[in-house]
C-alpha positions as CSV (number, residue, x, y, z in Angstrom):
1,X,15.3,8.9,-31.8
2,X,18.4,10.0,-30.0
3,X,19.5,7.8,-27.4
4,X,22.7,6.9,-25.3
5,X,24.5,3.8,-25.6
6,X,23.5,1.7,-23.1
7,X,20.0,2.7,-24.0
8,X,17.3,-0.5,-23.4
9,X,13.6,-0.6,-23.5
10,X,12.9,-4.2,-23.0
11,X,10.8,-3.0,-20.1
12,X,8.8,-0.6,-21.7
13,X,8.1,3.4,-22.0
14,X,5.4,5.9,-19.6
15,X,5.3,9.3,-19.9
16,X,5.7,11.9,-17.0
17,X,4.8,15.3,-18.6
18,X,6.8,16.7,-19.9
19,X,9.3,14.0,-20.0
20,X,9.3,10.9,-20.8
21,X,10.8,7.3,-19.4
22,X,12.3,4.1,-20.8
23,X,13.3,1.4,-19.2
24,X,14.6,-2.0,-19.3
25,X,17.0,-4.4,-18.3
26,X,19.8,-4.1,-14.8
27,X,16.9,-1.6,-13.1
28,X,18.2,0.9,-16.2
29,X,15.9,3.9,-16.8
30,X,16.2,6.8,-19.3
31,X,14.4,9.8,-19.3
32,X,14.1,12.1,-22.5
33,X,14.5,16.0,-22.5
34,X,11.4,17.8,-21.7
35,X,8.8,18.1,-24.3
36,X,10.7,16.6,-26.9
37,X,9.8,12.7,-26.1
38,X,12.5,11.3,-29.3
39,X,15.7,13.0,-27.4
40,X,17.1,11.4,-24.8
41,X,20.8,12.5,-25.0
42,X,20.1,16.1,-25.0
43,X,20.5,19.1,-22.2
44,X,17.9,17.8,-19.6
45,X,17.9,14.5,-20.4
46,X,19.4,11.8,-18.3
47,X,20.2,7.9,-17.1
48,X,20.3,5.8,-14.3
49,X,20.3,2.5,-12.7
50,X,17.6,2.3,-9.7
51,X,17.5,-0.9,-8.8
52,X,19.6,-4.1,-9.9
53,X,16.4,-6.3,-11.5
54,X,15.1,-5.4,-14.2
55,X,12.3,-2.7,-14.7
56,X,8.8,-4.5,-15.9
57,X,6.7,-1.4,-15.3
58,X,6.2,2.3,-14.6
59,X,3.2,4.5,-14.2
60,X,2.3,7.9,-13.3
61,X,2.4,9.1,-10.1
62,X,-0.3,11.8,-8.9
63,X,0.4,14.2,-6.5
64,X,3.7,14.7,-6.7
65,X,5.7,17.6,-4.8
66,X,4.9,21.0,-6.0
67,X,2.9,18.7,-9.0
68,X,5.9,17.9,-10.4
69,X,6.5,15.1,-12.6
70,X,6.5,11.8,-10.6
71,X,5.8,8.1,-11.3
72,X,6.2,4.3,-9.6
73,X,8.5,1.6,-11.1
74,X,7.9,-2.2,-10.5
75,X,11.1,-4.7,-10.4
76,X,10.9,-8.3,-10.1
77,X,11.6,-7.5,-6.7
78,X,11.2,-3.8,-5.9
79,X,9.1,-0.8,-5.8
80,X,10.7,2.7,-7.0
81,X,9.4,6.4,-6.7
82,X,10.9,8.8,-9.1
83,X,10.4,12.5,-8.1
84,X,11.7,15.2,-10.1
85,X,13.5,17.8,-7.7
86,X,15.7,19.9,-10.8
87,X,18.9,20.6,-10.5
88,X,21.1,18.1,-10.1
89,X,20.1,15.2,-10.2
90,X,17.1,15.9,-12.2
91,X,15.4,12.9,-10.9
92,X,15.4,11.5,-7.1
93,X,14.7,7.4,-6.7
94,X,13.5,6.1,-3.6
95,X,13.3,2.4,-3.2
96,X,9.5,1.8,-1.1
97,X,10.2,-1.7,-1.0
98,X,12.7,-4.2,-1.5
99,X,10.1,-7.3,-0.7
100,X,7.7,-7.2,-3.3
101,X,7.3,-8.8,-6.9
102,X,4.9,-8.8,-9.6
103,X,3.2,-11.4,-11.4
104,X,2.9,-9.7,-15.0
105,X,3.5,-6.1,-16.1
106,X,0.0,-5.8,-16.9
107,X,-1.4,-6.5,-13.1
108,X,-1.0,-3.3,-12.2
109,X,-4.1,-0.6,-12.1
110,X,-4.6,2.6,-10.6
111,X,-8.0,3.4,-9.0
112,X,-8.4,6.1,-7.0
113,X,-5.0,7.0,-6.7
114,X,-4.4,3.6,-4.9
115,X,-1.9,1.4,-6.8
116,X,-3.4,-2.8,-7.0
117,X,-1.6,-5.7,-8.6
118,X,-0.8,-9.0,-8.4
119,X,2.8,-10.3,-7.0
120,X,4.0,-13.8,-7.4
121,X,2.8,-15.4,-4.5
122,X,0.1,-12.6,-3.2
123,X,-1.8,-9.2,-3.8
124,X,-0.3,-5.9,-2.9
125,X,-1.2,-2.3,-2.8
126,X,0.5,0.7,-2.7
127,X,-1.1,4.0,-0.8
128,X,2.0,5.8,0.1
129,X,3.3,2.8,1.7
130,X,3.2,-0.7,0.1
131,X,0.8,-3.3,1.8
132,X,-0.8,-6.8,1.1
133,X,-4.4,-7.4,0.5
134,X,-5.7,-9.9,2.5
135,X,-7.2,-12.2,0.4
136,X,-8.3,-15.7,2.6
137,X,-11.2,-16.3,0.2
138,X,-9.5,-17.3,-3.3
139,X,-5.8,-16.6,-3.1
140,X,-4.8,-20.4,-3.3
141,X,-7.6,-21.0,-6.0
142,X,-5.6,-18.8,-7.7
143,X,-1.6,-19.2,-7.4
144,X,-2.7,-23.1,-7.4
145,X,-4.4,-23.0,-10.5
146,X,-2.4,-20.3,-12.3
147,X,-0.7,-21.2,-15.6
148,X,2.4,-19.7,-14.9
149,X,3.8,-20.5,-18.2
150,X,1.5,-17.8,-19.5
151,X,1.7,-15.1,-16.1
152,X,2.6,-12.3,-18.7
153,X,-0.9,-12.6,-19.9
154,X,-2.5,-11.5,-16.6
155,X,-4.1,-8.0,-17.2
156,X,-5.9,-5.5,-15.0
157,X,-9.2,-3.7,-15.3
158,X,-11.6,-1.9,-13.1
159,X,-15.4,-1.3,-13.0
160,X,-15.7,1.7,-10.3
161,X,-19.6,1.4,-10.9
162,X,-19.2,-1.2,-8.1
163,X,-15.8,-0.9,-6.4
164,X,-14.0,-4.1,-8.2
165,X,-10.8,-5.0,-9.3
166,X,-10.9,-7.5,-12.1
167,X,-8.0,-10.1,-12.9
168,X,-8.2,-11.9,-15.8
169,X,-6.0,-15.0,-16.2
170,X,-5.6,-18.2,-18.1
171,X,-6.9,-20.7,-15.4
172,X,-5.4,-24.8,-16.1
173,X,-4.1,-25.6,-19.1
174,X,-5.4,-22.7,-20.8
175,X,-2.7,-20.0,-22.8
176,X,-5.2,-17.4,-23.0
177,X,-7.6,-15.5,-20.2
178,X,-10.1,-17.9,-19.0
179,X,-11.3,-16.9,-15.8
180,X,-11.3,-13.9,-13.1
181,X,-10.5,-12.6,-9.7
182,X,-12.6,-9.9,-8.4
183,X,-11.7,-7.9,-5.6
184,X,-14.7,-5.6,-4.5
185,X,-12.5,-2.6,-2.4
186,X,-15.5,-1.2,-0.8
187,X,-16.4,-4.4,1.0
188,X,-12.9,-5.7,1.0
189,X,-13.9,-9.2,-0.6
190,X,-13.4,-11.3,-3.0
191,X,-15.0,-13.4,-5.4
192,X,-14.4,-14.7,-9.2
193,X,-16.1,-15.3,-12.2
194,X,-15.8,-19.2,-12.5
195,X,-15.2,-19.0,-16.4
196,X,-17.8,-17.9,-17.0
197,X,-18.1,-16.2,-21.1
198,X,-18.0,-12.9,-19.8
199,X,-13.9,-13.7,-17.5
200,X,-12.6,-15.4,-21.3
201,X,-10.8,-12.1,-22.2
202,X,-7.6,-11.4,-23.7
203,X,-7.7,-7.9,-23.8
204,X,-10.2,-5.1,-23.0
205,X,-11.2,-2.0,-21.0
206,X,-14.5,-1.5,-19.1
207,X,-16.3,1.6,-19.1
208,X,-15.2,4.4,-16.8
């Protein structure tokens, strides 16, 4: 892998056809030349730093202008949009929001082109702007009992069979998944598994 210097992936890597993204530490992001995923020093390649946290996530973005490559990057504390637009720059980033936060890189999920995932004190969705879910059911059940020493273990899944959202978290004392929120989006409620065997999951996907 070429790379430049100051290259850092403590954050992680996504792919925006035909390019692809790293990203890390100081809000840094690097994205490779097109089609050729190991080069990212090479004519059409190119770095930046969006924001001044650091990067814990990025996913693509549907729908961008003209279907050009596009994607969303999560901060501790922000919300970027990359959107290619050639020349130069290569790549445009707009910050949405300068007042959210995530709870664990993993929290995020796309369903239905709507953005979901968990912030450190609430839930938030983006949908071209970014918005909080209102959540009076089970929100303080669940920052109150929360072990925060193990937030990075919070994951995502979705079953769209009946419009939910699951959360899995370690609930207590526990340092793996224990228990689960459930947001249902098309009755905009919530419930949660109450640990029960099914909610003890550390990793796992749910039919499509």
């Amino acid at each position: 892998t070429t790379v430049p210097a100051n290259f850092s992936v403590t954050g992680g890597v996504v792919t925006l056809p035909p390019y692809t993204f790293a990203f890390g530490n100081d809000g840094y992001v690097a994205f490779s030349v097109p089609n050729t995923p190991a080069n990212f020093t090479g004519s059409g390649s190119g770095n930046a730093y969006i924001t001044g946290q650091k990067i814990v996530k990025g996913m693509p973005l549907r729908g961008g202008p003209g279907n050009s490559p596009s994607g969303l990057f999560w901060s501790a504390d922000s919300l970027i949009r990359a959107s290619y637009v050639g020349g130069t720059p290569i790549f445009q980033f707009d910050t949405i929001s300068t007042q959210s936060s995530i709870l664990s890189s993993s929290s995020v999920i796309e369903y239905d082109g709507i953005f979901y995932w968990i912030g450190t004190d609430r839930f938030l969705m983006f949908n071209g702007v970014v918005r909080e879910i209102e959540n009076n059911i089970n929100l303080n059940f669940f920052f109150d009992n929360l072990n925060y020493a193990q937030r990075q273990k919070v994951w995502a899944s979705k079953v769209p069979r009946f419009g939910e959202v699951w959360w899995f978290y370690p609930r207590g004392d526990a340092t793996e998944c224990t228990d689960a929120i459930i947001y249902n989006t098309r009755e905009n409620i919530w419930y949660d598994a109450g640990e029960a065997d099914g909610a003890r999951r550390s990793a796992g996907y749910f039919s499509q």
